[in-house]
C-alpha positions in Angstrom: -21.4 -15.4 7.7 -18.5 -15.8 6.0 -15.5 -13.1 6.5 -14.1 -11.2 3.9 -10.7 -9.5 2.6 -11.1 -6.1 2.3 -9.2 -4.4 -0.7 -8.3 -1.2 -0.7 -5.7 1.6 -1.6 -5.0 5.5 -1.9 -5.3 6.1 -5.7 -8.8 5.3 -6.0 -11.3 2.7 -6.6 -10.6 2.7 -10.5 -6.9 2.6 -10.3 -5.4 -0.3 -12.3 -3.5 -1.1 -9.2 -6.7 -2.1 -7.8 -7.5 -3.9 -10.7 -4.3 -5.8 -10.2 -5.0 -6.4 -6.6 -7.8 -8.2 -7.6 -6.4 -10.6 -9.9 -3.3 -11.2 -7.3 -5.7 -12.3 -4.2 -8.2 -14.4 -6.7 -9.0 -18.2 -5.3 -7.9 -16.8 -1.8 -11.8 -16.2 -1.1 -14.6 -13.5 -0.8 -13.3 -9.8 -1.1 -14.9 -6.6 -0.9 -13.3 -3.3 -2.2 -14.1 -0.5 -0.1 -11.9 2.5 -1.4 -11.4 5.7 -1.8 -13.6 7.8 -4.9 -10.8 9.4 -6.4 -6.9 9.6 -5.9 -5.8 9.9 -2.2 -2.3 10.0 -2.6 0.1 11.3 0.3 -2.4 11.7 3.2 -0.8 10.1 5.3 -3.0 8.4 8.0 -5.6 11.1 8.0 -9.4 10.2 8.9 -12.3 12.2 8.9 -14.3 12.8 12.4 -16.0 15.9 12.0 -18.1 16.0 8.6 -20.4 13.1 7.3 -18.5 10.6 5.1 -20.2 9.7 1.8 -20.0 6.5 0.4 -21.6 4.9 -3.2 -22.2 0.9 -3.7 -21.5 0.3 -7.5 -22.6 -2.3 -9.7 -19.5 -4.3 -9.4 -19.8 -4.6 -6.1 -17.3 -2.1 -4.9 -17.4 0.5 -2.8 -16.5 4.1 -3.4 -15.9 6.1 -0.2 -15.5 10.1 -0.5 -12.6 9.5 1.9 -8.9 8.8 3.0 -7.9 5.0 3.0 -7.7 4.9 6.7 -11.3 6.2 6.8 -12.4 3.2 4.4 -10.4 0.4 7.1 -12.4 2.2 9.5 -15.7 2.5 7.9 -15.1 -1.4 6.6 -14.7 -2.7 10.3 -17.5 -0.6 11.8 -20.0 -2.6 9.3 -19.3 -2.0 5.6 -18.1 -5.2 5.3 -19.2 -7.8 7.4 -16.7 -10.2 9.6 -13.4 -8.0 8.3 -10.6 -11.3 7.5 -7.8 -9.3 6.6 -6.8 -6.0 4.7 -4.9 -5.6 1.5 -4.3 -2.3 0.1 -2.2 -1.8 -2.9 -1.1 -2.3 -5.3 0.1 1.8 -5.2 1.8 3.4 -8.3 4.9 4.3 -6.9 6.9 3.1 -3.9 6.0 3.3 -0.5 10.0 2.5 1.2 11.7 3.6 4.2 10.0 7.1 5.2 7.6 7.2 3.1 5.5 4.4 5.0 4.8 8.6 7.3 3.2 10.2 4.1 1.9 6.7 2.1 -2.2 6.4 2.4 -2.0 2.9 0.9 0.4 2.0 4.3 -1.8 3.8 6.2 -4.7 1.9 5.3 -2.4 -1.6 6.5 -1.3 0.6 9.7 -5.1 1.3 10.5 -6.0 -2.0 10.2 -3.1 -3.7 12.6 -4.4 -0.9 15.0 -7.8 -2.8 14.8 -6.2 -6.0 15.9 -6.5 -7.2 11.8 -3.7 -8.4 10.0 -2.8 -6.7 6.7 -0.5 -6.1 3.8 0.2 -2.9 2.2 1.7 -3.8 -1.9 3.3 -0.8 -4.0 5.0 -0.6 -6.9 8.3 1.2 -7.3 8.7 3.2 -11.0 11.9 3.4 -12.1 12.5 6.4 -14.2 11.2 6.3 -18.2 9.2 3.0 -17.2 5.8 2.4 -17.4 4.0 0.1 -14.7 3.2 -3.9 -16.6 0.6 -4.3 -13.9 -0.3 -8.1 -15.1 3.5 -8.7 -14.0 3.1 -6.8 -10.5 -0.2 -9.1 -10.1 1.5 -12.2 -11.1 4.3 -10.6 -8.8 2.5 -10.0 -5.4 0.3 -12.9 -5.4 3.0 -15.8 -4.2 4.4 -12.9 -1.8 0.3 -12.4 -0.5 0.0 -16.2 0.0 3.4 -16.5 1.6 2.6 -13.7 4.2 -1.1 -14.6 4.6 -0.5 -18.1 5.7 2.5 -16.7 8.5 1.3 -16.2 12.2 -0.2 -12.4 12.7 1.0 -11.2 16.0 -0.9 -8.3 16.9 -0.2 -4.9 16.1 2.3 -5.9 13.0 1.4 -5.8 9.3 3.8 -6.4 6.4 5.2 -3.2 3.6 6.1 -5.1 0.6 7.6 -2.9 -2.4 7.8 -4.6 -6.4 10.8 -3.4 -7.7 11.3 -2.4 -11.0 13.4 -4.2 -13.6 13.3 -3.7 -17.8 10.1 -6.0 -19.4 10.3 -9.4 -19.5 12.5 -11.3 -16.9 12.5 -14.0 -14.2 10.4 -13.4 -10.7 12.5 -11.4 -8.4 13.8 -12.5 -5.4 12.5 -11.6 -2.0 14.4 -10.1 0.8 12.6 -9.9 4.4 14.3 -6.6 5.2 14.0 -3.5 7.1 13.0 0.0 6.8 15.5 2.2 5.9 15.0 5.8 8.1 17.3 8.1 6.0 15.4 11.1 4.9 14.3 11.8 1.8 15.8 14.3 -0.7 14.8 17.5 0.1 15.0 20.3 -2.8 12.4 23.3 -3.7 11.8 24.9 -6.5 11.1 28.8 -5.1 9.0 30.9 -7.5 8.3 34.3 -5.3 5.7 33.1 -2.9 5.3 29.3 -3.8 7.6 26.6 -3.3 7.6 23.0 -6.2 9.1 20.5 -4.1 11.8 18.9 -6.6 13.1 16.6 -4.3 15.1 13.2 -6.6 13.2 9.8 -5.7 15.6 7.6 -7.9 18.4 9.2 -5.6 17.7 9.1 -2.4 20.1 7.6 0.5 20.4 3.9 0.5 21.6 2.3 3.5 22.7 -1.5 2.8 20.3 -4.0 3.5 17.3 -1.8 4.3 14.3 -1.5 1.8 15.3 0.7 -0.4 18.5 -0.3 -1.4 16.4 -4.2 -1.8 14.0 -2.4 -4.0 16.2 -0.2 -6.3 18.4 -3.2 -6.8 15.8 -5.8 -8.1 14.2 -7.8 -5.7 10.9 -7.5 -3.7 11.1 -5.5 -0.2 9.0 -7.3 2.7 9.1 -5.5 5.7 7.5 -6.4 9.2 6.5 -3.0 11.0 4.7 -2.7 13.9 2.1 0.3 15.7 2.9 2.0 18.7 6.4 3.1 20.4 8.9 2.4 18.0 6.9 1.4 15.3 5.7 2.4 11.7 
């Protein structure tokens, strides 16, 4: 039986991301989507162990899974999807950089799988402020930067964060920087209103260390990152 990519991602099966992952991996052979129903945004690597998990095959072959991201990697390697080859999850709407790989379901969903022993490639999109995502450019994008890191050696344990920068329409293809995560924090701002709290935190200025992903990203070119599972890793 032949083995299979498995595509998936944490804002839903429907997302044009996915749509875009799709076109980016065609001609590199048989893929499954396994994915989450609706939008799974910011969960982080959560799974779910203690309540059934409901899952729908739909007529284009995917699969819809009432789930987190992780729990689809999970649920794909337990028998969903026969002989798992590799995982791809992506392509999210928004960027996943430095510390947001702790929050991001579409890393998680990479992380899961290198815990599995599979290798894997997590794809997201930066948004610049007052631009809209052209997702036939991030497919045309992340498909040379998929090949490239496909036909590398997986050591265990390690799967790759790559982040599409942002640029006005039109233009050449980016450059791409192997670089590494950058750890500073995120902005942290609430809006209080009595009892409730609107985080109001400024993406487009967080901390950028030089050389780390972010500062790769926000300055044009495409962030690949190495990380690894366990002590010390991402």
């Amino acid at each position: 039986m032949e083995s299979l990519f498995v595509l998936t991602n944490d804002d839903g099966v429907d997302a044009p991301g996915m749509a875009a992952l799709r076109r980016a991996v065609e001609g590199l052979g048989p893929a499954a989507v396994i994915a989450p129903r609706g939008a799974a945004s910011g969960c982080g690597h959560q799974v779910t162990t203690h309540q059934p998990i409901a899952f729908s095959r739909r007529d284009d072959g995917a699969i819809a899974v009432f789930g987190t991201p992780a729990d689809c990697v999970r649920l794909a390697v337990a028998g969903l999807a026969p002989r798992v080859r590799c995982v791809l999850s992506g392509i999210n709407a928004g960027g996943n950089l430095g510390t947001d790989v702790y929050i991001s379901g579409t890393v998680a969903a990479a992380r899961e799988a290198a815990i599995r022993g599979l290798p894997a490639i997590a794809v997201s999109h930066y948004i610049a402020r007052g631009r809209v995502i052209d997702w036939e450019r991030a497919a045309a994008w992340a498909a040379p930067v998929i090949r490239d890191l496909l036909a590398r050696p997986s050591a265990p344990g390690t799967y790759w964060n790559v982040n599409l920068p942002h640029p006005e329409p039109g233009g050449v293809f980016p450059g791409v920087c192997e670089c590494p995560l950058d750890p500073s924090p995120l902005p942290l701002a609430y809006e209080f209103d009595g009892d409730t709290a609107l985080y109001a935190g400024n993406y487009q200025a967080r901390a950028r260390i030089p050389g780390g992903d972010v500062d790769v990203c926000f300055g044009g070119r495409i962030a690949v990152s190495l990380l690894a599972v366990g002590p010390g890793g991402s």
